[in-house]
ZAMARGU-4260 file (C-alpha; in steps of 0.2 Angstrom, whole numbers, plus 5000, padded with zeros to 4 digits):
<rodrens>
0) 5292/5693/4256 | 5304/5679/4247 | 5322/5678/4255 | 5328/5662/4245 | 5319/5657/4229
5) 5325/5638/4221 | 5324/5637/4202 | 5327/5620/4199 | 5335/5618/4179 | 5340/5607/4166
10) 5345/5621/4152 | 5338/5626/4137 | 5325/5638/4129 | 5313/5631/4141 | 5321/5633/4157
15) 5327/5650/4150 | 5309/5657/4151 | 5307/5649/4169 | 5323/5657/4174 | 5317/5674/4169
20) 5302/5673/4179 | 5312/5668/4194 | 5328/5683/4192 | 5312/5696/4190 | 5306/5689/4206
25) 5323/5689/4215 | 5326/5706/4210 | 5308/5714/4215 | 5311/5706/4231 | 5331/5709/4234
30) 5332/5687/4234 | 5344/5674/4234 | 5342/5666/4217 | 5345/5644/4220 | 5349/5635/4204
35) 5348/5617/4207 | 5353/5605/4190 | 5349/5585/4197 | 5359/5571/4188 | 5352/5553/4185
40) 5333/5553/4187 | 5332/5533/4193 | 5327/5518/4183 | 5332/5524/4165 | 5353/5524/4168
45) 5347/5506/4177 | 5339/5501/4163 | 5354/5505/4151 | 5367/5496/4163 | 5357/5479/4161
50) 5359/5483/4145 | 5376/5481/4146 | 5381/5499/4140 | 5395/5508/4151 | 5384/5523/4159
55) 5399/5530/4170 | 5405/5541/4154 | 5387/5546/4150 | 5383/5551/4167 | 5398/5560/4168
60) 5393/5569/4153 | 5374/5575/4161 | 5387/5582/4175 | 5396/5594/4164 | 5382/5600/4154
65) 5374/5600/4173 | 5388/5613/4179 | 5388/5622/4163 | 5371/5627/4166 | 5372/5632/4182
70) 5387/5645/4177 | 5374/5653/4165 | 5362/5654/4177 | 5376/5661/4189 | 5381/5673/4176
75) 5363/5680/4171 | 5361/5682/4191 | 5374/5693/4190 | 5370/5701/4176 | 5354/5706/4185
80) 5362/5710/4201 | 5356/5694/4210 | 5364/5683/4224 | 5368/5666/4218 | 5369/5650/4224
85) 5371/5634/4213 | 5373/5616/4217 | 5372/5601/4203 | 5367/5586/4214 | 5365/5567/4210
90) 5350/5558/4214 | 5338/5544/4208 | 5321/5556/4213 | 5322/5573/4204 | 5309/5580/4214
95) 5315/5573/4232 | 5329/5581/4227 | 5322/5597/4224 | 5311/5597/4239 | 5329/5589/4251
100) 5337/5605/4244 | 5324/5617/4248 | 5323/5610/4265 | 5342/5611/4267 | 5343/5630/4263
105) 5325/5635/4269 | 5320/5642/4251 | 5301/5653/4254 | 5297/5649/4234 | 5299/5635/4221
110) 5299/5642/4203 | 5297/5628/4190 | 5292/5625/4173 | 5278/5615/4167 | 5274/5608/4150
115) 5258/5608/4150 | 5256/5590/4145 | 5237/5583/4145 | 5228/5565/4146 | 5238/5550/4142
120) 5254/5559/4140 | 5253/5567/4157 | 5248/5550/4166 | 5263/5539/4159 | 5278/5552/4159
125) 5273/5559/4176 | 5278/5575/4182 | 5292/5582/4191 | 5284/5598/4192 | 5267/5590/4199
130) 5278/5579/4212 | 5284/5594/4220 | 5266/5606/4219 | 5259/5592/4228 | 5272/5589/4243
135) 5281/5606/4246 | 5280/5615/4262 | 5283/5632/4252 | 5274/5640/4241 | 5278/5633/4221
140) 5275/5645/4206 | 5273/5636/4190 | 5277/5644/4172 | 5272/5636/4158 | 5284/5633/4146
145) 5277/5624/4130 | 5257/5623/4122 | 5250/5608/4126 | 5248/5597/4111 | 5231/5588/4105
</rodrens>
């Protein structure tokens, strides 16, 4: 059913449960596992640099932690006897990253985390997760990874 499944990451306890979804699927289905980590996000790393704070060291920094999460993701595919394929990419548009990359290596399933944000919240953070739902070409399974808050 799935060949190449894309989990798209940024570490932590929350992409951990997300992750887990996505190995079990990989496994049942004998899948390439895609962990993708995207560096920068746009306007924020702008909006520091007019502030007239060096951001080349702090961006370097996202990058480390960047490759260090994709070598744990690597090393729990492993673990579970997945293939593996890992990239950290640059880019101002997480989720046209996202979707570029699953383009680029024909992935059949987008695994992501939501965090189950509601009413105002929701409207002025925006949501990486919701970009992609809406505008891929392949199937996207959505895990919720927190309890919305009141």
């Amino acid at each position: 059913m799935y060949e190449r499944i894309l989990v798209p990451t940024v570490g932590g306890e929350e992409s951990n449960r997300v992750l887990g979804h996505a190995l079990a699927l990989a496994e049942v289905t004998d899948a390439e596992l895609h962990a993708l980590y995207v560096v920068g996000g746009g306007g924020t790393y702008r909006e520091i640099d007019e502030a007239g704070v060096e951001w080349g060291p702090l961006l370097q920094a996202v990058r480390r932690a960047g490759e260090a999460t994709i070598a744990d993701v690597e090393h729990r595919a492993d673990d579970a006897g997945v293939e593996f394929v890992g990239e950290v990419r640059d880019g101002d548009a997480v989720y046209r990253e996202i979707l570029g990359y699953a383009d680029e290596h024909d992935i059949d399933l987008i695994v992501m985390g939501t965090h189950g944000r509601r009413g105002i919240d929701r409207w002025l953070i925006g949501s990486v997760t919701e970009r992609v739902v809406r505008t891929a070409e392949m199937p996207v399974l959505t895990v919720r990874t927190a309890v919305p808050s009141d």
